[in-house]
Each structure stands twice: as structure tokens, then as C-alpha cells.
C-alpha positions, -999 to 999 in steps of 0.1 A, spaced: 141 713 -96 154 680 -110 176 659 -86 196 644 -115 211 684 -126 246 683 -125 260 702 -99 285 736 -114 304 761 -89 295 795 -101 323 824 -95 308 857 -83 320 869 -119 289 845 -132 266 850 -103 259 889 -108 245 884 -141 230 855 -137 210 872 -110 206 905 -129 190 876 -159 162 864 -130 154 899 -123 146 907 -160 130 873 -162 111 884 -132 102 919 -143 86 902 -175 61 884 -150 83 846 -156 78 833 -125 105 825 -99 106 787 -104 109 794 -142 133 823 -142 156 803 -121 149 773 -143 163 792 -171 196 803 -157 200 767 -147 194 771 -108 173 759 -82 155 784 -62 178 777 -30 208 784 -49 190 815 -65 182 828 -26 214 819 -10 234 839 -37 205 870 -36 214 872 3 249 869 -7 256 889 -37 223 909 -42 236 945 -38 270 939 -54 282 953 -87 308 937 -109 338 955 -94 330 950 -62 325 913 -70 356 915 -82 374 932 -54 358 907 -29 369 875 -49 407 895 -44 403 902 -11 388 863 -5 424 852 -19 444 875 -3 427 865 31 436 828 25 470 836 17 470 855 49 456 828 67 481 800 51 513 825 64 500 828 97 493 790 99 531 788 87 550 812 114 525 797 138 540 758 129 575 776 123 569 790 164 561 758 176 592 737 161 614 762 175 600 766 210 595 725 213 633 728 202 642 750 228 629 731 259 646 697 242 613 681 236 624 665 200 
């Protein structure tokens, strides 16, 4: 593909049918390079989301992009009590 494409972050929302497109395209006999061209991909990109996002439907899209967010607010809490823990203890032992 072109090295001058500008570059676009794709939500799993947009990935499933743009995947579902290079599989019609593909059915038709396009060829990969082509079918990719026309959903405005490389064939990397086309791969990497195939491996990642293949098998998924719409709603399970869905569910993962929750469960994606609800993981990093997980992750930003325990980060927080974690921080929280360590002020106290360094606190404790007169360390400030």
C-alpha cells in the first residue's frame, strides 16, 4: 500500500464489517491486495484484525470493547489504593 495513507484508529464497531466487506470482496474473486485496498487498509492491518476479531459478532464486539473499559477502570482503582497504601505505610514508619 501507499506509505503517504493517513493513518485512522478503527473501533471494533468499524472493524467487523469492514472485515465482513473483504470477505464479500473476496468471495467475488477481488483479490486480497484489492479488497483491502477498497476498505482502505493494508493487508497487515487486514491480518492483524482477522487474528483478532475474525470470529466475533457485533455484540460480542461490543461486550469486549465494555469489558476492555471496565478492565482499565479496574486497573486505574487498583493503581490508586495501591499509591493510597503506600502513602500511608511510608507515613507510618515516619519516612515523610
Amino acid at each position: 500500500m501507499e506509505g503517504n495513507m493517513a493513518r485512522k484508529r478503527y473501533g471494533i464497531e468499524e472493524i467487523i464489517p469492514k472485515l465482513r466487506e473483504v470477505e464479500i470482496h473476496l468471495s467475488k474473486g477481488v483479490a486480497l491486495e484489492d479488497a483491502c485496498r477498497k476498505i482502505g487498509v493494508t493487508e497487515q492491518t487486514y491480518y492483524r484484525w482477522r487474528k483478532e476479531y475474525g470470529g466475533l459478532r457485533m455484540d460480542q464486539a461490543r461486550r469486549l470493547r465494555q469489558l476492555e473499559k471496565e478492565n482499565q477502570q479496574l486497573k486505574k482503582v487498583v493503581a490508586d489504593v495501591s499509591l493510597d497504601k503506600a502513602i500511608l505505610k511510608e507515613a507510618l514508619e515516619g519516612n515523610y
